[in-house]
C-alpha positions as CSV (number, residue, x, y, z in Angstrom):
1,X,-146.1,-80.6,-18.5
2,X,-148.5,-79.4,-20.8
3,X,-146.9,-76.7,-22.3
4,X,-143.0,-77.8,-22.8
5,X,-142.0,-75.1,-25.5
6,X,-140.1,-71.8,-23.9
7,X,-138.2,-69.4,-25.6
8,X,-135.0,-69.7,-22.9
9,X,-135.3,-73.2,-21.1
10,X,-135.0,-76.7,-22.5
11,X,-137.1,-79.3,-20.7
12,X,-136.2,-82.8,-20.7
13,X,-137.2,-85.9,-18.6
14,X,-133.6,-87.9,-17.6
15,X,-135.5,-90.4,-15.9
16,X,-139.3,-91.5,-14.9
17,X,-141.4,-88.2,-12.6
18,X,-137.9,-86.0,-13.1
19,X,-137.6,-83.0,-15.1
20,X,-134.5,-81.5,-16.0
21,X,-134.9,-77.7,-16.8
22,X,-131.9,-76.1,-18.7
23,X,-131.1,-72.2,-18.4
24,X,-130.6,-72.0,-22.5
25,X,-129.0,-68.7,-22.7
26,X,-125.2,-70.0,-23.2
27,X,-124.5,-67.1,-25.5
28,X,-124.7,-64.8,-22.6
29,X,-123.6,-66.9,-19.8
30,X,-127.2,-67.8,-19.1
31,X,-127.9,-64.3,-18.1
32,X,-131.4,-63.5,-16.9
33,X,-133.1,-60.9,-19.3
34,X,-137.5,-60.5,-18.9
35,X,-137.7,-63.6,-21.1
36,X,-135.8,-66.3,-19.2
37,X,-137.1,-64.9,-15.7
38,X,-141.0,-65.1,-17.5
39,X,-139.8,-68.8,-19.0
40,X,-138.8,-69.9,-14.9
41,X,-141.8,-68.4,-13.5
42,X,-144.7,-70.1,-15.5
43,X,-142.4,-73.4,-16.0
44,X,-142.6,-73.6,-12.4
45,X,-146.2,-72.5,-12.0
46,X,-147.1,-75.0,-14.8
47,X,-144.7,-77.5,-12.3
48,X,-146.7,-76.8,-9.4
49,X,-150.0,-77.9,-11.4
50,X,-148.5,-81.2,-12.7
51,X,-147.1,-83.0,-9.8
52,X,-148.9,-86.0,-10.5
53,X,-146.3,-86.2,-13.4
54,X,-143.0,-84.9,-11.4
55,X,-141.9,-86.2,-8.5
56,X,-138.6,-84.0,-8.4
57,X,-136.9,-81.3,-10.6
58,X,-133.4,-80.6,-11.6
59,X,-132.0,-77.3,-12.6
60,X,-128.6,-76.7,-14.5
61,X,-127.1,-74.1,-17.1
62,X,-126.3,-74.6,-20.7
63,X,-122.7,-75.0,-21.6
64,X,-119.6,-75.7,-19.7
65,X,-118.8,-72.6,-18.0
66,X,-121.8,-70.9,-16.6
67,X,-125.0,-72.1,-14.8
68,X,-126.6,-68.1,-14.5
69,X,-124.5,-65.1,-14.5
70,X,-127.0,-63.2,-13.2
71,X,-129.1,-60.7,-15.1
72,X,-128.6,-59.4,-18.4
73,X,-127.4,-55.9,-18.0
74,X,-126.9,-55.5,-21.4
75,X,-130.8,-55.7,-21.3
76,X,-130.7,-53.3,-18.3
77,X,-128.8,-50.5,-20.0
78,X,-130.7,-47.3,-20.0
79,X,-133.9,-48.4,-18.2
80,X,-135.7,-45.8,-16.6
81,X,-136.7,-46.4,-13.2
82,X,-140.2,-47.6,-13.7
83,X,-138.9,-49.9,-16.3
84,X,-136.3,-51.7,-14.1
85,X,-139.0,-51.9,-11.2
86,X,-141.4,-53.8,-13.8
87,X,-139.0,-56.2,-14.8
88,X,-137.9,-57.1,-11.2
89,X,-141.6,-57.6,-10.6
90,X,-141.3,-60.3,-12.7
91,X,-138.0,-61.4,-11.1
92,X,-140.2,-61.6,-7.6
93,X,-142.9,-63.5,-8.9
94,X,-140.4,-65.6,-10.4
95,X,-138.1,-66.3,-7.6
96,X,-142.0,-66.9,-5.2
97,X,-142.9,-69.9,-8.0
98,X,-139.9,-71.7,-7.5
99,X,-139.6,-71.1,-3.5
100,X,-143.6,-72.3,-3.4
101,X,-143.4,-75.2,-5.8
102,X,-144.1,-78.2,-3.8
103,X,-142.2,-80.2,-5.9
104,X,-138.4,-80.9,-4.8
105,X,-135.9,-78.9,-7.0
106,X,-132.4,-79.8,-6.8
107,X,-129.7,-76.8,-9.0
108,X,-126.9,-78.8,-10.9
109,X,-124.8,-75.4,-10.8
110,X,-122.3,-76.3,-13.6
111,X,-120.5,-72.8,-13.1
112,X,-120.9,-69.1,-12.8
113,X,-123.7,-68.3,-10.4
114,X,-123.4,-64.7,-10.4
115,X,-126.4,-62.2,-8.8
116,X,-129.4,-63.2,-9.6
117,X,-128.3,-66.6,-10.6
118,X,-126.5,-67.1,-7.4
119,X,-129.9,-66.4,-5.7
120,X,-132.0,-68.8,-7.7
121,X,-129.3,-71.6,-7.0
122,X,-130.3,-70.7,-3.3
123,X,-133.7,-70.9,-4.1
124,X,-134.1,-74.8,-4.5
125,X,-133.8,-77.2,-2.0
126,X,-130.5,-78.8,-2.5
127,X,-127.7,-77.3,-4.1
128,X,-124.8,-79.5,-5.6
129,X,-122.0,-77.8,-7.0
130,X,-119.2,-78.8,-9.8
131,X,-115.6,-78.2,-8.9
132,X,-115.4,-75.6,-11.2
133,X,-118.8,-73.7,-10.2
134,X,-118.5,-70.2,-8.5
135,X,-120.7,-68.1,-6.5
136,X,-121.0,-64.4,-6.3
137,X,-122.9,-61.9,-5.2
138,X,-122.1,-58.6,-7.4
139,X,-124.8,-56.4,-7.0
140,X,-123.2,-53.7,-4.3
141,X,-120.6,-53.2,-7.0
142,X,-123.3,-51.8,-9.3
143,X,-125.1,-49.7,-6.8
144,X,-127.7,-52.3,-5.7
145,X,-128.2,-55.3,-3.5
146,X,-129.5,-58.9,-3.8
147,X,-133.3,-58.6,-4.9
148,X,-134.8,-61.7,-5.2
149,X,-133.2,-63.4,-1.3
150,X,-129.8,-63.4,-1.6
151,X,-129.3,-62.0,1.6
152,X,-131.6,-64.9,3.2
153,X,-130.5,-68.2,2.4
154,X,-127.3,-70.9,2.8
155,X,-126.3,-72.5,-0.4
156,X,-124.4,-75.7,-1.5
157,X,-125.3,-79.1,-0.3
158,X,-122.3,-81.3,-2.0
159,X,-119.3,-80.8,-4.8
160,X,-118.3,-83.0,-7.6
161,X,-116.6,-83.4,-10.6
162,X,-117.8,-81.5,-13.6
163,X,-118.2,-84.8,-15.5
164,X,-120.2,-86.5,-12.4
165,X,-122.3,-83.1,-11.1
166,X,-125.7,-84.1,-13.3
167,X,-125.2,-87.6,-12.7
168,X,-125.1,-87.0,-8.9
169,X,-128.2,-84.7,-9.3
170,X,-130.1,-87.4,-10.7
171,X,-129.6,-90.0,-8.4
172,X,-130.5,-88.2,-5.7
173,X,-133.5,-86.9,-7.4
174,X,-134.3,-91.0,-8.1
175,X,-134.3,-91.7,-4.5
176,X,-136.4,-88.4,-3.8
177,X,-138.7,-89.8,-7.0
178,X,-138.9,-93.5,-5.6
179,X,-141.0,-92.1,-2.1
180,X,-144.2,-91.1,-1.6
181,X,-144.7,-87.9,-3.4
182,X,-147.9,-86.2,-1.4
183,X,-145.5,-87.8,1.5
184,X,-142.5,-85.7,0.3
185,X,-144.1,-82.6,-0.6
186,X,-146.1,-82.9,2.6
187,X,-142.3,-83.0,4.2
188,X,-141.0,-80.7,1.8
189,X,-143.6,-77.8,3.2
190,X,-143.4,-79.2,7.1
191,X,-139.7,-78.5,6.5
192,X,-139.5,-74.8,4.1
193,X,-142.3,-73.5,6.6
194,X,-141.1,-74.4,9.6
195,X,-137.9,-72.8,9.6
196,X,-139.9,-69.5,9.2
197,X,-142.1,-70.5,13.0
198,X,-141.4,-70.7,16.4
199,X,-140.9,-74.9,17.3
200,X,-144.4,-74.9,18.9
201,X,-145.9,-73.1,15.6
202,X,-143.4,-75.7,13.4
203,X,-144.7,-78.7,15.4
204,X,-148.6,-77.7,15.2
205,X,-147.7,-77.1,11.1
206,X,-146.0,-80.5,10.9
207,X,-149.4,-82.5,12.0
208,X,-151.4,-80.7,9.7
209,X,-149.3,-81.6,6.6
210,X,-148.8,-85.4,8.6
211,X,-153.0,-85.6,8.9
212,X,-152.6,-84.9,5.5
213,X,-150.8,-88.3,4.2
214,X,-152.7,-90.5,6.6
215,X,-156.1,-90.9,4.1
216,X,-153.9,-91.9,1.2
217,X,-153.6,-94.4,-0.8
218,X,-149.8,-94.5,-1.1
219,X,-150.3,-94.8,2.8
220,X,-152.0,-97.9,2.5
221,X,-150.0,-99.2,-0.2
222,X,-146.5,-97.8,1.6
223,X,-147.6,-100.6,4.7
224,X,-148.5,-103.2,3.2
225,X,-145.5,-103.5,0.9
226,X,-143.5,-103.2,4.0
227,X,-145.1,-106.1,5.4
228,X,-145.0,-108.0,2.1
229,X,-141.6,-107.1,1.6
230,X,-141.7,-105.7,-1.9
231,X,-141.3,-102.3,-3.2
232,X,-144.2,-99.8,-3.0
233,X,-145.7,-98.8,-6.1
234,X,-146.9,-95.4,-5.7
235,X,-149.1,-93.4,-6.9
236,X,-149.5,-89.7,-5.6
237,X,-153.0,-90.3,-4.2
């Protein structure tokens, strides 16, 4: 990515077209305050720009005991109406960029995933979970409800071992990283908008994004190393 300096995240690249993005709050649990929520939404913007250089993305939580508590409401103390409507603006845009990114997002969720952190796990496309990792959704107990999908979506995929959870991650997002990517983000959007049609609608959607992968290269090249019986080198074009 172009820009890999934030304020609340640390970016780091585990393995070839895979960033890992870090919720770097451990202080606070990884709490969301208008910084961290700012950080995820042009991070994953930026993400949607670059997919030439990412084939899948992993996100996890600083520490040992918390992947997102959910936000800060030490930051939320005292706002005025207006104010807390701003900043959850920001929270919607935020939550949008990583539902819309096209490229596959897998949470490592190494703990607490409280509120809004608990939504944002949902968010992605495959959740894995550590043994020790719990899920809640608090918000009726302070005189609101989940805001940014919580009340929409399923959530974990598979369960592991603290020590094995990021290892896990990454090998599935190596076998996501070693296909096609236009292929895979063609599926990816088939998939994510599909479930929102009726089958006819979902069917007519899938050939659009299929017609879509038949003038590429990484087409071409995906055949003929079949019938060579090699590995495909691919290219995302």
């Amino acid at each position: 990515m172009t820009d890999r300096s934030y304020e609340t995240l640390v970016l780091e690249n585990p393995a070839a077209y895979v960033l890992q993005i870090t919720l770097n709050r451990p202080e606070v649990a990884n709490a969301f305050n208008t910084q961290m929520a700012t950080d995820l939404m042009h991070c994953f913007e930026k993400l949607a720009l670059d997919q030439a250089d990412y084939r899948c993305a992993i996100l996890t939580g600083a520490g040992e005991k918390a992947f997102c508590a959910g936000g800060d409401l030490k930051e939320r103390d005292g706002m005025s109406d207006a104010a807390w409507c701003a900043q959850h603006l920001v929270y919607e845009r935020m939550i949008r960029a990583v539902i819309d990114c096209p490229v596959p997002t897998i949470a490592a969720v190494n703990g607490a995933a409280y509120g809004g952190g608990c939504e944002l796990a949902a968010a992605v496309d495959f959740v894995y979970a550590s043994e020790i990792a719990r899920f809640a959704m608090t918000e009726t107990s302070l005189g609101i409800i989940p805001g940014a999908g919580g009340t929409q979506w399923g959530l974990v995929n598979e369960v592991f071992s603290p020590d094995q959870l990021l290892h896990e991650a990454l090998q599935t997002a190596l076998a996501i990283a070693a296909n096609a990517p236009i292929a895979v983000r063609q599926a990816r959007q088939a998939i994510h908008r599909g479930l929102q049609m009726s089958l006819a609608d979902g069917l007519a959607f899938e050939i659009e994004a299929y017609n879509r992968t038949v003038p590429t290269r990484d087409r071409r090249e995906g055949i003929k190393a079949f019938n060579e019986k090699r590995t495909p080198d691919f290219k995302g074009e």
